[in-house]
Every structure is written in structure tokens, then in C-alpha cells.
C-alpha positions in Angstrom: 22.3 -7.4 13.6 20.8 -8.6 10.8 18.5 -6.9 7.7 16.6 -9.0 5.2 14.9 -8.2 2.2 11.7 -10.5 1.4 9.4 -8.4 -0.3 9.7 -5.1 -3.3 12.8 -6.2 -4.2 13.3 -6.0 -7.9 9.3 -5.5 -7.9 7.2 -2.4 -7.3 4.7 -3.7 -4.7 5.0 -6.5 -1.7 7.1 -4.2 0.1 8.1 -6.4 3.3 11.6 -6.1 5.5 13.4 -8.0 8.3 15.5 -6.7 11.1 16.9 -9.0 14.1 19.4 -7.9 17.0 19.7 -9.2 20.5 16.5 -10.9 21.0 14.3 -8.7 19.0 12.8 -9.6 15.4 10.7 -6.9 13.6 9.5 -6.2 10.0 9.8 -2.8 8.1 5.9 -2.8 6.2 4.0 -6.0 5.6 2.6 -5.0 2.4 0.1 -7.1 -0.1 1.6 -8.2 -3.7 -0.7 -6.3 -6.5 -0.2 -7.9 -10.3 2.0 -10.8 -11.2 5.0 -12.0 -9.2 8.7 -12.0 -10.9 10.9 -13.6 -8.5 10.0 -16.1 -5.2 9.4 -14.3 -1.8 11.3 -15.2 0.8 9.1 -15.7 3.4 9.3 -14.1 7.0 12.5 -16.2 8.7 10.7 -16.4 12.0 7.5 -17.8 12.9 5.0 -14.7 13.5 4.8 -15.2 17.0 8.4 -14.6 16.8 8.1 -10.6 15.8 8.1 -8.2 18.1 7.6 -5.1 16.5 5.7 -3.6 12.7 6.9 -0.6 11.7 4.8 0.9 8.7 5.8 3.5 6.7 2.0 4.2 5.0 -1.2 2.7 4.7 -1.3 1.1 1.3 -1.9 -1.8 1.2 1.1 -3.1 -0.7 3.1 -1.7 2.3 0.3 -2.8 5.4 -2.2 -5.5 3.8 -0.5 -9.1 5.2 -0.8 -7.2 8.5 -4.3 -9.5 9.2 -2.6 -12.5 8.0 0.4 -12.1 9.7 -2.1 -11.9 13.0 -4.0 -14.7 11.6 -0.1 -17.0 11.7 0.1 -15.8 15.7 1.6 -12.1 15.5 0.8 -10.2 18.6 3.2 -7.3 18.7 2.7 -3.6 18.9 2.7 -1.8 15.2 4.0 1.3 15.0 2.7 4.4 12.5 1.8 7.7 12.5 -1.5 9.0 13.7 -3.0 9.5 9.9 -1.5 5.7 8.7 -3.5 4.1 12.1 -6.7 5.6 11.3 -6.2 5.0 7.3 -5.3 1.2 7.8 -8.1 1.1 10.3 -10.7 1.2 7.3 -8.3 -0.3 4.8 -7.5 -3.4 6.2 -11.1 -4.0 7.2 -11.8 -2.9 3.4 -9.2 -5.7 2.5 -10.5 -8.7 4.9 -14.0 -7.8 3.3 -12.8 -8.4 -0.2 -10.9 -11.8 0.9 -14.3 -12.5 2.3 -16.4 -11.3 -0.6 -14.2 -12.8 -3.5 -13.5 -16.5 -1.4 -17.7 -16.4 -1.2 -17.7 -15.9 -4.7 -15.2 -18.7 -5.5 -16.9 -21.1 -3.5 -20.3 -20.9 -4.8 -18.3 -21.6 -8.2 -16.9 -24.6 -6.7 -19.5 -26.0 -5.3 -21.3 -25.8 -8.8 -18.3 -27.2 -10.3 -17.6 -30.0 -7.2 -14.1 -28.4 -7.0 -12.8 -27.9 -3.7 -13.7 -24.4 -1.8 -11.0 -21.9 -0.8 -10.2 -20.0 2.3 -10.1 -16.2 2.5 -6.5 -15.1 3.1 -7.6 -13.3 5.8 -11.1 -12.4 7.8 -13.0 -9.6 9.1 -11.4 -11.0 12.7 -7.8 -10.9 11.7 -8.3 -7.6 10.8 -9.9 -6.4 13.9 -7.3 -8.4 15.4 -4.3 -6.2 14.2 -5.9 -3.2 14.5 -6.1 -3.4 18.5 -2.0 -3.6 17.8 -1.0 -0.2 16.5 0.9 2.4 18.4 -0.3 6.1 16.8 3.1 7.9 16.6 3.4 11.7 15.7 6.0 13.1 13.1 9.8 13.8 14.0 9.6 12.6 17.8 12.3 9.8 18.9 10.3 7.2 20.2 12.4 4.2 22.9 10.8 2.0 21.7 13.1 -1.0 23.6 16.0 -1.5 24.9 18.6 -1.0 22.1 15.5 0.5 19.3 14.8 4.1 18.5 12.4 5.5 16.0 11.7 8.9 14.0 8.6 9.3 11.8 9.5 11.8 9.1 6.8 13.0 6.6 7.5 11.7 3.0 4.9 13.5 1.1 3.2 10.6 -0.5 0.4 10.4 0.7 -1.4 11.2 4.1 0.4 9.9 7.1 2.8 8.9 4.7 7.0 8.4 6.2 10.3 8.1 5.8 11.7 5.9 9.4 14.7 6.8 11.2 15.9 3.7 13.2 18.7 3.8 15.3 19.7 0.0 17.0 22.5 -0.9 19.4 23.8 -4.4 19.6 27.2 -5.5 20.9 27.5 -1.6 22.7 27.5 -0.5 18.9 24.8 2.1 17.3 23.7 2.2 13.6 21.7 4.2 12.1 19.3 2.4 9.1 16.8 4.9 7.1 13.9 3.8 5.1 13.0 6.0 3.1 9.4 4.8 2.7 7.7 5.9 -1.0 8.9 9.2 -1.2 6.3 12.0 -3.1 7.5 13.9 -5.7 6.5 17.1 -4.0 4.1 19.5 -5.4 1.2 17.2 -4.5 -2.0 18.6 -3.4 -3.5 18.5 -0.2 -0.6 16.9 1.3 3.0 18.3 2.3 6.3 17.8 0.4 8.7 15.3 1.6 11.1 15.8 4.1 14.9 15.4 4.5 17.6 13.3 6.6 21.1 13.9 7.0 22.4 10.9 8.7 22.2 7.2 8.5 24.9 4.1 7.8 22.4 2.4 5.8 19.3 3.6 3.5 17.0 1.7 2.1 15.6 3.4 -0.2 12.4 2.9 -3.2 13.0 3.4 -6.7 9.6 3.1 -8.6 10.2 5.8 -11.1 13.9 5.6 -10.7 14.5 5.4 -14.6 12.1 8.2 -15.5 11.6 12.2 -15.0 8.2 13.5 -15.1 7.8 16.2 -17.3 6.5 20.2 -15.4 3.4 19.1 -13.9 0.6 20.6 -15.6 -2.7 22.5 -14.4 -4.5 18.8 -13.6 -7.5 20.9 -13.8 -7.9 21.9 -16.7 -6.3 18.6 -18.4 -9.5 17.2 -17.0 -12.1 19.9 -18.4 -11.7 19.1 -22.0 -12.0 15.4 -21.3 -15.7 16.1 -19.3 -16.3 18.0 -21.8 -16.3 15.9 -24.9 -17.4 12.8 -22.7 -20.2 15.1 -21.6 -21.3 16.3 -24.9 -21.4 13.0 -26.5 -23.4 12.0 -23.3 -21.7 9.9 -21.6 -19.7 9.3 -18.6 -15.9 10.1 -17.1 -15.0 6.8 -14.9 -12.0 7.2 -12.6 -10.2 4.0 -11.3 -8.6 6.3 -8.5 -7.4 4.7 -5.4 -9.5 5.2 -2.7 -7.3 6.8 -0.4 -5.1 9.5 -1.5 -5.7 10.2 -5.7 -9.5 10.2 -5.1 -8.8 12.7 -2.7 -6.7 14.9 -5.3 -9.2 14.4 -7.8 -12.0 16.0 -5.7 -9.8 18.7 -5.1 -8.8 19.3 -9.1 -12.7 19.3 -9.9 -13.2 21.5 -6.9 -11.4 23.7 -8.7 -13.3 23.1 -11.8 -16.2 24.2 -10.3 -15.6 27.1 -8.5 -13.3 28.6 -11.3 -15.8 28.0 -13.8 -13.5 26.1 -15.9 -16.9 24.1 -17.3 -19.1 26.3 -17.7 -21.3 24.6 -20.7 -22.1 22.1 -17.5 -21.8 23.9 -14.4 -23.8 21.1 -12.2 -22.1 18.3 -13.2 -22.0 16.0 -10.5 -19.6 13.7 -9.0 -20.2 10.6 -7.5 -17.4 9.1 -5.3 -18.9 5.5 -5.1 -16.3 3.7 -2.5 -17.3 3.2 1.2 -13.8 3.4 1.7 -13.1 6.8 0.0 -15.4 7.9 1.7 -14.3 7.1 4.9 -10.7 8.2 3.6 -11.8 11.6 2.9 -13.2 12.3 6.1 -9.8 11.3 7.8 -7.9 13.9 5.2 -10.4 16.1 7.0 -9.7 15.2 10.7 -5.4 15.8 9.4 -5.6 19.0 8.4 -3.0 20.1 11.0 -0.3 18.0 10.8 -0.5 17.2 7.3 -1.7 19.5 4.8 0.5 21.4 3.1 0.1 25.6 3.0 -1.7 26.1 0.0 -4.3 24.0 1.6 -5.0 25.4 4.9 -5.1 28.3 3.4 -8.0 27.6 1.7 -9.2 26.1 5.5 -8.5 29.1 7.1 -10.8 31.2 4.4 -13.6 28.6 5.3 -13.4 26.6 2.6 -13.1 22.8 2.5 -10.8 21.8 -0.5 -12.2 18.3 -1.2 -16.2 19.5 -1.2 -18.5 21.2 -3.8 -21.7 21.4 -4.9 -22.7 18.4 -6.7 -20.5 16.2 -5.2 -22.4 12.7 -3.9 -21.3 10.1 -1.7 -22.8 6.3 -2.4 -22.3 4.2 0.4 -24.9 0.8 -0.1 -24.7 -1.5 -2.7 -28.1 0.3 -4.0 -26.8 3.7 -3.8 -23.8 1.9 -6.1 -26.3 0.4 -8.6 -28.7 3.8 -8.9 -25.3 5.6 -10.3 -25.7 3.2 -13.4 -29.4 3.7 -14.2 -29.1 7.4 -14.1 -28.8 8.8 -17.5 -27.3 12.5 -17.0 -23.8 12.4 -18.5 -21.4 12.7 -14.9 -18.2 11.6 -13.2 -17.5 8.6 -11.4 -14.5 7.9 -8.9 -14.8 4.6 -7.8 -12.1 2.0 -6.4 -9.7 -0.1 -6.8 -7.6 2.0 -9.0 -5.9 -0.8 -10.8 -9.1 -2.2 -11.3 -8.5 -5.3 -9.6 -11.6 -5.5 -7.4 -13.9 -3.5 -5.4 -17.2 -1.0 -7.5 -15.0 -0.3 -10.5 -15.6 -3.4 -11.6 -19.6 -2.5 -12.0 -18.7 0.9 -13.7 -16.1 -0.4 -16.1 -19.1 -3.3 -17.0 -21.5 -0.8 -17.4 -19.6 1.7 -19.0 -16.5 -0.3 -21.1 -18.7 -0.9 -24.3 -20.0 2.6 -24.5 -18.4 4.4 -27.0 -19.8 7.6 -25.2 -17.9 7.3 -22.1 -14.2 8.0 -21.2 -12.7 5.9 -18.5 -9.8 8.0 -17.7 -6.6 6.5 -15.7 -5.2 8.7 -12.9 -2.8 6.5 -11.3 0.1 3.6 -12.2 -1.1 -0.1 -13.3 1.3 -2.5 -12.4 1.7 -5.1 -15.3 -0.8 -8.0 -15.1 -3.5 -6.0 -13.3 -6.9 -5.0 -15.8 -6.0 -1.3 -15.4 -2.8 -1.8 -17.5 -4.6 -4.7 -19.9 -6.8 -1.5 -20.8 -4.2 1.0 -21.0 -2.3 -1.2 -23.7 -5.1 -1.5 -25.9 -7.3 -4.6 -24.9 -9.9 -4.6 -27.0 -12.2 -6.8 -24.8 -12.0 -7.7 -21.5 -13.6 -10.7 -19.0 -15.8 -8.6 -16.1 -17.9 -10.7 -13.6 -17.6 -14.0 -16.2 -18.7 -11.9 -19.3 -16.8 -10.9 -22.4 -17.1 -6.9 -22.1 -16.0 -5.2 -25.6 -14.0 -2.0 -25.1 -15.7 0.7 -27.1 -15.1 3.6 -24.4 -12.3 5.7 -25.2 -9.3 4.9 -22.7 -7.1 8.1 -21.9 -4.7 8.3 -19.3 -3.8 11.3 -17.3 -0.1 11.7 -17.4 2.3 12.9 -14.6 -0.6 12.5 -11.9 2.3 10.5 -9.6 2.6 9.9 -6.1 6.2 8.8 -6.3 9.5 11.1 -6.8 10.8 10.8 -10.5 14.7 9.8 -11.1 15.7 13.4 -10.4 13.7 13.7 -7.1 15.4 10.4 -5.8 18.6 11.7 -6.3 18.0 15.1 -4.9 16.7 12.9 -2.0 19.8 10.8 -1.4 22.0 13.4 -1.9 20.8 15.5 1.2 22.4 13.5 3.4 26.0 14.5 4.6 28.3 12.2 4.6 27.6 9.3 2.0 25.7 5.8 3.8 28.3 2.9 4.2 25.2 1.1 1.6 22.1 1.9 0.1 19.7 -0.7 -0.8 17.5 -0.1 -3.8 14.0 -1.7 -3.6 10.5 -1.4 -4.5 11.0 -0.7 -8.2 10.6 -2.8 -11.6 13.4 -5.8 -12.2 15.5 -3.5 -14.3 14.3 -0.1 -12.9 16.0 -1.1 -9.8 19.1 -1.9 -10.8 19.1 0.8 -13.3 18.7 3.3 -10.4 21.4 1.8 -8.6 23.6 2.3 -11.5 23.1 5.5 -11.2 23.6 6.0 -7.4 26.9 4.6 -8.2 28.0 6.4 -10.6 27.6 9.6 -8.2 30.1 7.0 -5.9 27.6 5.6 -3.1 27.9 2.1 -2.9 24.6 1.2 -4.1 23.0 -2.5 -4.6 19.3 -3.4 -5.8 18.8 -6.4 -3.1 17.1 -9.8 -4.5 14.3 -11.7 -1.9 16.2 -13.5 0.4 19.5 -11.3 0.6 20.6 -10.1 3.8 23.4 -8.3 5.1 25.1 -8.1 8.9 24.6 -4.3 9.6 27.7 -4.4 12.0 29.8 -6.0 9.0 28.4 -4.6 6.5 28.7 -7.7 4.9 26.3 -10.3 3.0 25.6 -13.4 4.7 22.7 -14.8 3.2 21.8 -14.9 -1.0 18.5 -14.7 -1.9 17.3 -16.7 -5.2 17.6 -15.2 -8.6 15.6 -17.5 -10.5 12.2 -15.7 -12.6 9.6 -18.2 -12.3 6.3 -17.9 -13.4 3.2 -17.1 -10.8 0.0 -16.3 -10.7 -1.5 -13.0 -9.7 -2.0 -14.6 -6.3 1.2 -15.7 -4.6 -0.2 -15.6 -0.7 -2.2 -18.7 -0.2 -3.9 -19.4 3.4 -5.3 -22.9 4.2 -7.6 -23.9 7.4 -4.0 -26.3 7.6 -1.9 -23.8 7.3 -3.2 -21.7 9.9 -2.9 -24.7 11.9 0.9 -25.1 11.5 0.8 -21.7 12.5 -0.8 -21.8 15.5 1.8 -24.9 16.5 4.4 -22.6 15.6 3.2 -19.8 17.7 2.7 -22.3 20.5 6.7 -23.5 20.3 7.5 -20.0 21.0 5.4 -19.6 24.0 6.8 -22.6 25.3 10.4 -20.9 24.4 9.5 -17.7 26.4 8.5 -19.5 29.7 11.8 -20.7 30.4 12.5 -19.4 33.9 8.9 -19.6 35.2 8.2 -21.0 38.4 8.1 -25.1 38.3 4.5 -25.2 39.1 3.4 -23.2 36.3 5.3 -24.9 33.8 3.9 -28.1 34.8 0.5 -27.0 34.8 0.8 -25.5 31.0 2.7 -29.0 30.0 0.0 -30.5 31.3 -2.9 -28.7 29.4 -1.0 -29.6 26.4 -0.5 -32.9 26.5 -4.4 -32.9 27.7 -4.8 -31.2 24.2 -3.0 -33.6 22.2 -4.9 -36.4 24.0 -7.9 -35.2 22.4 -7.0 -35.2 18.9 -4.6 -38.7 18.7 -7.4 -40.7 19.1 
């Protein structure tokens, strides 16, 4: 029984696990790296073919968006999530294929200008159909048999919506243990969405640690932190841009100017309006709408049950074309702009921030962690110009950043996590924080005596032993934004690879079969010897 830790380990985002017993292989998330890499992923040990099972604890995409790509290299296994994650990663990992698309496009017309050689999309609007047809829609804290030898529990980790912490219990050799991953765990509190459970029991945890060094400070009334920055912006007459993600803190935002509105808070502009200009947010908000039920927290339906919808208002507009997008820009009333990706990576902020950057009128406010490397946190430190679309862009804007808007438990909220359970885990396994940040935090877990370790890529540990059996590199190299590469070649080894494991699983067929598929393959390799 064997788990493996390839991705968010000593980094914040990649987040990526292995698990093998018996005959079974299946991965814990499948997540996207965002910003620079620090140390080498491990790749998955198996070919993709070779996977049985996804379990995914949310639908970001650094914790679900190689799921297309990991289709593309021959994966056709079931995926397991909760009801809210399978309809969220149903428009974000067709949201992410289009950008592979979109950007690839892009590149190539650039190469073909240039006579360089033209890149492949990491993943296609296929791929991500593909996957989609895979997921299982589980609902919170029901055991699900998933096999012979594998349960699973879904427990709500207030992070976002559909968010989880997994319970897995796994039998191998007539012997049960119990591994919990905790998932990114909310700091409670949160709008909209419910605070995060707790679990009593497990041998092993593995457990996230993004904030694990720091303790937010009492979170303060969001709303009216925001009213004094519309209202200078508004005054000098420009506009507030929001980098928000599209699924989850544009969602809290609507609610915090909801608020703004109907309190009055503003009430030198009472029509303001809002433009949430993301296809995707869009789409988002009118899932948080269809989850009401099973995940908003009390404070929120009770505003449902009075009839009012906390994430509308008057003044609020939805741009959904690529004209819609551009017609926000040429309108000169001073107004507020959510657009996505929140790190500003990709995706209509881009267009804003162009438009908006070397106005010294406009605010762009921050709402959300910028991984180092990324354009949001090049902005937050003080760049003072910035390269958008092939252009120099001069920052004249004021930058601000709204502080303590988290999605992930602080230091203290960790703790008070970890401690809930009863008897102390044989191991917990610190991942998905900053190089030091993780091993800080498992410092700390050791010093209130659980046997704590921050795992590097490549570790692994026999979860009947307990032991480590396999060392993962520890060598900082030096990578570009990038790290996933996918080639027309590569998909092609792939596919070989996916083909060897076929061939592996028909051992026991009848003669006549076996010869008939031997056959069409050497019929196959006929045709592309010669």
C-alpha cells in the first residue's frame, strides 16, 4: 500500500497524489501548477491508462486542471467529487482547454511570423469533454464502496463550494487504514459557503499548509473596507478592477457589494454598477445558485428564505461576448469590474488591467493570493510597468490589496483542525504550502508531539509500514512558468503506453480473441514501418 507525493509539496499549487494497493492505482487531485516551479515533479508512476480511480477534493484548477491531459495520455477511469465540484469543473475545465486553445493559437501565429516551430495546446476542448463524461457526483458524509478493498467519505471543508476534506479507508493484506486528506481547508467565517467540518479518526492525514506560518487578523466588515475605495476611485472618475477568481471570491464579492447597496453604505453613488465580465463567473454563479441546500451556510439561506438572492442587485451586469467584454471599456461612467483570472495570468483581466493600468484614476484592487511569479504579485510588489498583449503598460493606477479576504485556514485554524482528531495519526504529511511554510508548519505540529513531515515530490511511504521507501529529489532548479509540456509525440508514446496496458488486462481472454487483437496490431504496425 503505497502513497506518493508528486505535486504541492513544498509549493502552494500542483496539488497531485498517488495511492496503489492490490491491483488498484488512483490519484488524490490532479491539479494545474500556477507561477514558477521550485522543485521537479515527479511524474505520475504509472502510465494513465494505468489509474483507476480520481478523487478530487475541489474544482480549482490547481487541484482538477491536468484532469484533460491526463485523459488526453489514455486515463479512462471514473472521477469521484461532490455534486457542486462536478458541475464547477464542468465549466472550468472547458474554461481551461479554451485557454490552452486560445493562448497555443496565439503562439503560433507568432511562430509562424518568426519561422519558429508551432506548439501544441496542453490540452483541447475534446480532452476536456472527454473527462467530464468520467465523474461520479458524490453527496457529502455518505461512505461510498467504491471497490473491493476502497471506501470514501466526502466531508465539507468550507473553502469553497463543493469544497472537501476525503475520508479513505483501504484494505490490503486483510489490514484497514484509514488516510484523510484534508483538502484546502476554509478558515470559516466565509460567506455564502459553510464552515469546515471535523474528523476524528485516521492513521494518516495529509493535510495543506498554505497559511501555516501566519494568523489572519479579526476579519473585518469586507463591506465597508470596499466603500471608501469606490468611493475615491469613483470620485476621481475612474474605475475599481477586481482580479477575483471566477469561481468562489467573485461570488463573495457580489455578495459584499450586495450589501453595499442595499445598506446604503454609498450613498453619493447609489447606481453604481457592476460588471462581472467572465463567461465562466457567470456560469459559476448560477451553480452557487442551484447549491443553496447543501451548501450554504445559515446566514445565507436566511436571506433565501426572505426571498432575497444574496449574490443579485440592481445594477449588477453580466458580459458574456467578446463585445459585451470590449463595450465595458468604452463606457466612461466611473464603475466596478470583476473579471478573471485572479492572478492575472490569462483570461479578460488582461484587457481591463491594459485599459485601466496607466490610469491614475482607477484602483485595481486585489482580493485574493498571488503566487510568486504570476503578474498579480509583480503588481502587488510595486512594478512600475508591466508587458500586457506585447506592450509596455505603465502602472499609474493605484494598486491596493484587500487584506484578510482568504479562502484558506490561518496557522491557528490548522491547528484547531488537526487537533480535533482523537487519538494522534501514526503521520501527518504537510503539503501544499510555500518551501519553508511547509516545513515551518510541521515544526509546529511537532512540537504539539504528532509526528509530522513536509513530504518532497517523489517521497513515498508504505502505509502498512509506515515506512519511507522511495526519496524524492531535493534539488531547486530553475523553471519556467510552464512545467507541463504536451507534444503531438508525446501523446503518441502515450497512446503506446495505454495500448501495453490493454494488452496486460486481456490475459485470460479466450484464444480467439486474443489472436484477433494481435493481429489488428501487427496490421497497425504494418502500416507505419514502411
Amino acid at each position: 500500500m503505497l502513497l506518493e507525493f508528486l505535486g504541492a509539496a513544498h509549493e502552494v499549487t500542483g496539488s497531485c497524489h498517488f495511492i496503489s494497493f492490490g491491483d488498484k492505482n488512483f490519484l488524490v487531485d490532479c491539479g494545474m501548477e500556477q507561477g514558477p516551479d521550485l522543485y521537479v515533479n515527479q511524474e505520475i508512476p504509472v502510465n494513465a491508462a494505468a489509474i483507476d480511480y480520481v478523487f478530487v477534493t475541489h474544482a480549482h484548477i490547481d487541484h482538477s486542471g491536468l484532469l484533460p491531459l491526463l485523459y488526453n495520455h489514455g486515463f479512462r477511469g471514473q472521477i469521484f467529487a461532490t455534486t457542486a465540484t462536478t458541475q464547477l469543473c464542468n465549466i472550468m475545465l472547458k474554461d481551461s482547454a479554451h485557454i490552452q486553445m486560445f493562448e497555443a493559437e496565439w503562439k503560433n501565429r507568432k511562430a509562424r511570423r518568426s519561422g519558429q516551430p508551432e506548439v501544441v495546446p496542453l490540452y483541447d476542448m475534446n480532452d476536456a469533454m472527454g473527462v467530464l463524461t468520467h465523474f461520479v457526483p458524490c453527496d457529502y458524509n455518505h461512505i461510498i464502496q467504491v471497490c473491493e478493498g476502497l471506501k470514501v467519505r466526502f466531508i465539507d471543508a468550507g473553502h469553497l463550494l463543493g469544497s472537501s476534506s476525503i475520508e479513505f479507508w483501504i484494505t490490503e493484506e486483510e489490514k484497514e487504514v484509514k488516510v484523510v486528506f484534508s483538502g484546502d481547508l476554509g478558515h470559516g467565517n466565509k460567506p455564502l459557503i459553510k464552515n469546515p467540518e471535523y474528523i476524528e479518526e485516521a492513521d494518516y492525514v495529509v493535510m495543506e499548509s498554505t497559511y501555516g506560518e501566519k494568523v489572519h487578523d479579526t476579519p473585518p466588515d469586507y463591506a465597508r473596507e470596499l466603500v471608501p475605495v469606490l468611493r475615491d476611485t469613483f470620485i476621481r472618475g475612474g474605475n475599481v478592477v477586481i482580479p477575483a477568481f471566477s469561481v468562489g471570491r467573485t461570488q463573495e464579492m457580489l455578495y459584499f457589494l450586495r450589501r453595499i447597496k442595499t445598506e446604503n453604505m454609498l450613498p453619493e453613488f447609489p447606481k453604481f454598477e457592476v460588471y462581472i465580465d467572465s463567461p465562466l463567473a457567470v456560469e459559476a454563479t448560477s451553480i452557487f445558485n442551484r447549491n443553496v441546500e447543501e451548501c450554504f451556510d445559515e446566514e445565507a439561506m436566511s436571506l433565501i428564505h426572505q426571498g432575497i438572492n444574496p449574490i443579485a442587485f440592481p445594477g449588477l451586469r453580466m458580459s458574456i461576448t467578446s463585445d459585451e467584454s470590449k463595450a465595458i471599456n468604452f463606457d466612461e461612467k466611473p464603475k466596478v469590474i470583476i473579471s478573471a483570472s485572479g492572478m492575472c495570468e490569462a483570461g479578460r483581466i488582461r484587457h481591463h488591467l491594459k485599459h485601466n493600468l496607466w490610469r491614475k484614476d482607477s484602483t485595481i484592487l486585489f482580493v485574493g493570493f498571488q503566487v510568486p511569479g504570476t503578474l498579480g504579485h509583480s503588481l502587488l510588489n510595486g512594478a512600475k510597468d508591466v508587458k500586457l498583449f506585447g506592450e509596455e503598460v505603465e502602472v499609474r493606477a493605484t494598486i491596493l490589496n484587500l487584506r484578510g479576504l482568504s479562502g484558506h485556514a490561518d496557522k491557528n485554524k490548522l491547528t484547531e483542525w488537526i487537533s480535533h482528531f482523537k487519538e494522534k495519526p501514526k503521520k501527518v504529511f504537510v503539503v501544499h504550502g510555500d518551501d519553508m511554510v511547509a516545513e515551518s508548519f510541521a515544526n509546529h505540529l511537532k512540537g504539539l508531539n504528532f509526528d509530522a513531515y513536509a513530504p518532497y515530490s517523489g517521497d513515498g511511504f508504505d502505509l502498512l509500514t509506515g515506512e519511507r521507501v522511495l526519496t524524492g529529489s531535493r534539488a531547486l532548479v530553475e523553471k519556467k512558468a510552464v512545467k507541463v509540456k504536451n507534444t503531438v509525440f508525446a501523446r503518441l508514446l502515450a497512446a503506446g503506453e495505454r495500448l501495453l496496458t490493454v494488452i496486460r488486462k486481456c490475459e485470460g481472454m479466450a484464444n480467439k480473441d486474443l489472436a484477433k487483437f494481435a493481429d489488428q496490431i501487427n496490421s497497425l504496425s504494418d502500416k507505419w514501418e514502411r
